[in-house]
C-alpha positions in Angstrom: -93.0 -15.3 4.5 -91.7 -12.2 5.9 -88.3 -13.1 5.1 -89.5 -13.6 1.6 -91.1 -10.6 1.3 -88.2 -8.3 2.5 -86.1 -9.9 -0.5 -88.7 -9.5 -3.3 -89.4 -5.8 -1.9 -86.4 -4.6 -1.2 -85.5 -2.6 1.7 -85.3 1.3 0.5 -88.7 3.1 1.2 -87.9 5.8 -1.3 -85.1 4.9 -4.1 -86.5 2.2 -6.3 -83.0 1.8 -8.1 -81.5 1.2 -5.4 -84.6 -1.5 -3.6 -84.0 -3.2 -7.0 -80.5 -3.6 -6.6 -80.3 -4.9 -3.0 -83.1 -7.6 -4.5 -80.7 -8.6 -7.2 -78.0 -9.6 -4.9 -80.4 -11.9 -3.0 -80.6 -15.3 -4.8 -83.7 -15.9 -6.1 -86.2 -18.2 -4.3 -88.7 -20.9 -5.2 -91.9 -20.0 -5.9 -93.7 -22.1 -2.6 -97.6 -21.0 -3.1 -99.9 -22.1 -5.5 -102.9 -19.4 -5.3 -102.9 -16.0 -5.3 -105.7 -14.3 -3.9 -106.8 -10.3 -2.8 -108.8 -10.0 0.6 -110.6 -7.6 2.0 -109.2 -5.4 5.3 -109.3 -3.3 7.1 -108.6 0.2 5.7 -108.7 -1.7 1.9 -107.1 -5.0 0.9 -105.0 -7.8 1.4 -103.0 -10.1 -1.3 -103.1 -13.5 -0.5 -100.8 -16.6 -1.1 -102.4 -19.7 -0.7 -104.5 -17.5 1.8 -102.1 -16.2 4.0 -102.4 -12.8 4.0 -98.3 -10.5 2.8 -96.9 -8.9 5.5 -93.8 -6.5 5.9 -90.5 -7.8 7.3 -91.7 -6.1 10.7 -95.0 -7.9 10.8 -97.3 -5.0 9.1 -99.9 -6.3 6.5 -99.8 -4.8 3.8 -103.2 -3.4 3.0 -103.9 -1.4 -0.3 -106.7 1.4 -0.5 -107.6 0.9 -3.9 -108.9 -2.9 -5.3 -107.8 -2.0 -9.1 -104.1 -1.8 -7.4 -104.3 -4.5 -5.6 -105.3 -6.7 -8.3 -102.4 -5.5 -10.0 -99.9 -6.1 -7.2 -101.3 -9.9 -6.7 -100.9 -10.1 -10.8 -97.3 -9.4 -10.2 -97.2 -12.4 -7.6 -99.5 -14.8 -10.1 -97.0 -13.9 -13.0 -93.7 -15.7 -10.8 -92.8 -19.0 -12.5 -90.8 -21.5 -11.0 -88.6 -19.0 -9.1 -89.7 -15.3 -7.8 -87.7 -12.5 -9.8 -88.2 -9.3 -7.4 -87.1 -7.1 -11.0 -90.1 -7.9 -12.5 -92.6 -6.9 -8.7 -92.2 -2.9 -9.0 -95.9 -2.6 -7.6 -94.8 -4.9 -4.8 -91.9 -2.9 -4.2 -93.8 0.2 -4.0 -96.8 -1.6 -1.5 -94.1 -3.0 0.8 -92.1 0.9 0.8 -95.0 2.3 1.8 -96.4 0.2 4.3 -93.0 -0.4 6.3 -91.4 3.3 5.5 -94.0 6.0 4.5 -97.2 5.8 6.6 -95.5 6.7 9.5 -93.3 9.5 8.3 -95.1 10.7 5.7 -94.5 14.5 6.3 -90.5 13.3 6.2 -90.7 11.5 3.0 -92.2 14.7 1.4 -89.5 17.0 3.0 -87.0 14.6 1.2 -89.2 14.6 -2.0 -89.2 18.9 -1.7 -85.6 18.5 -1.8 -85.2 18.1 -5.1 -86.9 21.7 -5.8 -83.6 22.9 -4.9 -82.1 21.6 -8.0 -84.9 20.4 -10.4 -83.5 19.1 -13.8 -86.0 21.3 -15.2 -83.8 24.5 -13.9 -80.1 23.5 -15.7 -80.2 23.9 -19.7 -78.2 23.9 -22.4 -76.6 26.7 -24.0 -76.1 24.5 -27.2 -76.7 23.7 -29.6 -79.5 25.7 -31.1 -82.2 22.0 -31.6 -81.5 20.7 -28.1 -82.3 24.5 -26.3 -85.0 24.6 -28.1 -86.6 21.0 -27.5 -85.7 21.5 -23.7 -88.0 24.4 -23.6 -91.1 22.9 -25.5 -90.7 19.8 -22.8 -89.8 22.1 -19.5 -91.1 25.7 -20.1 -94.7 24.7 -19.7 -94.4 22.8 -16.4 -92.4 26.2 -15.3 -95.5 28.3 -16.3 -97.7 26.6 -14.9 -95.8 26.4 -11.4 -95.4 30.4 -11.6 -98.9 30.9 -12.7 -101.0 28.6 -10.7 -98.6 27.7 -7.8 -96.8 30.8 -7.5 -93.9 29.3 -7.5 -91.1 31.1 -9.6 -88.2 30.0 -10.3 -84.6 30.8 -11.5 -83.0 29.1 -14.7 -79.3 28.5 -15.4 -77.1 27.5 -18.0 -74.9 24.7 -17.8 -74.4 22.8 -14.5 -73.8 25.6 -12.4 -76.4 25.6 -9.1 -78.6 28.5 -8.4 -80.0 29.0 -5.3 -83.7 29.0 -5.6 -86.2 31.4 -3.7 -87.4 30.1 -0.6 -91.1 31.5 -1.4 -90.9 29.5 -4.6 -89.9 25.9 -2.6 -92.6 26.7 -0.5 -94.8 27.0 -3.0 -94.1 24.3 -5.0 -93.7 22.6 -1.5 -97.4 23.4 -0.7 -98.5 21.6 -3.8 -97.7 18.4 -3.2 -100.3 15.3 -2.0 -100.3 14.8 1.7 -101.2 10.8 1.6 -98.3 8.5 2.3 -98.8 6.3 -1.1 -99.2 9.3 -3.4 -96.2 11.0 -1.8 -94.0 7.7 -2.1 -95.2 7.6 -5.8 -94.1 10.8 -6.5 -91.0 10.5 -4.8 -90.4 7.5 -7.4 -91.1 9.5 -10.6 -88.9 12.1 -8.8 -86.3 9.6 -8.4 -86.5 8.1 -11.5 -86.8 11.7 -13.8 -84.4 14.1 -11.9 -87.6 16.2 -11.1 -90.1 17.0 -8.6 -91.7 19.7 -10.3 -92.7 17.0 -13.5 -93.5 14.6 -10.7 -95.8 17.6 -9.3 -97.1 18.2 -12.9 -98.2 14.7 -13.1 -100.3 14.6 -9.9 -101.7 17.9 -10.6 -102.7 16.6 -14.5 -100.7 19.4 -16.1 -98.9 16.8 -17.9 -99.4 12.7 -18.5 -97.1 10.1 -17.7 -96.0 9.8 -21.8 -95.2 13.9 -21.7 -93.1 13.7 -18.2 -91.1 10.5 -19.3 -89.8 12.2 -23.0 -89.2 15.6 -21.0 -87.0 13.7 -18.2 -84.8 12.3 -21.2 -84.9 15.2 -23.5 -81.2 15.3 -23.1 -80.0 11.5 -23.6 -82.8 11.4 -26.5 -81.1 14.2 -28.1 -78.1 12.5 -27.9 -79.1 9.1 -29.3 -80.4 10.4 -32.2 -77.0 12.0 -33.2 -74.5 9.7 -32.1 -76.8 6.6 -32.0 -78.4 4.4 -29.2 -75.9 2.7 -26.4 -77.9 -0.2 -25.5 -76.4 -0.9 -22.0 -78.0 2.6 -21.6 -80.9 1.3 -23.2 -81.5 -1.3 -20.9 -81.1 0.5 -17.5 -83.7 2.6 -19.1 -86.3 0.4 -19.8 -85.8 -0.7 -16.1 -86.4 2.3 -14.9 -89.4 3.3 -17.0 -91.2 0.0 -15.6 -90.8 1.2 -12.1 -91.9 4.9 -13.3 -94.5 2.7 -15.1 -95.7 1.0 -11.5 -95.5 4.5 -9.9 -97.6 6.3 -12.3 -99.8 3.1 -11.8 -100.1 3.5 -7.7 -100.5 7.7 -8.0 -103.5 7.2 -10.6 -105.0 4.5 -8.3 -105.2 6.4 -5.3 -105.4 10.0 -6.2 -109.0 11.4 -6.9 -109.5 12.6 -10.5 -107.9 16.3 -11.6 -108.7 17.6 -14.8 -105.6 17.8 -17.0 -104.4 21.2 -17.9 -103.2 22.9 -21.3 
């Protein structure tokens, strides 16, 4: 079952692009249990096949801290058909990365997460034309407010592609802010993954913005785009990919974190 496991999951802890793209080079398996079931455990709970409780390709059982998300990760599991197609198991993904590479280097995975402060999609904009600078700051400027005024974090913007070097008391900051439990932390570094940003990842946990407001600011760009030149569905597709695994994310950070009233 471990074996099994490892292939549906996928072996990246932290990219979930690249966990689903080991899993589709695997040849997909027979589905081999009948009944799926969630257990309790120690520290939360268990997901079941025909009562044998998941564990990690290293032998950890995976155990979930919130019964809502495990319910939703054995769904996944109940919803195989004749074969298991790991593409459509982004919550099992996400269980497994945490279990076998998060809990034990959490303060790691949120250095590599606080990397992406250093060059934030949120910091690059466009000098043209006119619509597209203007929708890129109704999407981005209020994050950025609300890191200066709350987090004191302040940050420098550019135009174009070219990188700025960000103040170190503003990564710190911004650094400061982020969740200190491993399956928030792997969450966000998903929705950072996925978006380009760690400071609408941040907004997100913090309720400064909702998962509908982050996704439409992370493709400001490619939406401007599409709507002048028209819709390339090969883009299309890798897109609604990655909004299911942003989808499972958002999913595993709003079943584990405590409640934050959501600001302006």
């Amino acid at each position: 079952m471990r074996e099994l496991f490892d292939e549906v999951a996928g072996r990246s802890p932290l990219d979930p692009q690249e966990a689903v793209r080991q899993a589709s080079r695997v040849p997909l398996r027979k589905r081999f249990y009948k009944e799926v079931g969630v257990a309790e455990a120690e520290g939360g709970f268990a997901i079941t096949l025909d009562g044998k409780a998941i564990r990690t390709p290293s032998g950890r059982q995976v155990v979930i801290p919130s019964r809502a998300l495990a319910d939703a990760v054995a769904t996944e599991w109940a919803d195989q058909k004749e074969t298991i197609n790991p593409m459509t198991m982004p919550l099992t993904r996400i269980a497994n990365s945490v279990v076998e590479g998060v809990v034990d280097r959490v303060d790691l995975v949120t250095e590599d997460l606080a990397k992406y402060l250093q060059s934030d999609l949120l910091f690059y904009r466009a000098g043209h034309p006119e619509g597209l600078v203007a929708r890129e700051a109704a999407h981005w400027d209020p994050v950025l407010f609300w890191a200066a005024e709350t987090l004191g974090a302040h940050f420098i913007l550019s135009e174009g592609v070219m990188h700025v070097t960000q103040p170190a008391e503003a990564l710190q900051a911004a650094r400061a802010a982020l969740p200190g439990d491993a399956w928030s932390v792997a969450a966000l570094h998903v929705i950072t993954t996925l978006t380009g940003s760690a400071l609408l990842a941040l907004a997100l946990a913090h309720g400064v913005r909702d998962a509908d407001q982050v996704w439409a600011a992370a493709y400001v760009d490619e939406d401007w785009n599409a709507e002048k030149w028209g819709v390339d569905e090969e883009a299309a597709g890798r897109r609604a990919a990655r909004l299911r695994d942003f989808e499972a994310a958002v999913a595993v950070l709003n079943a584990v974190r405590p409640p934050v009233a959501k600001g302006p």
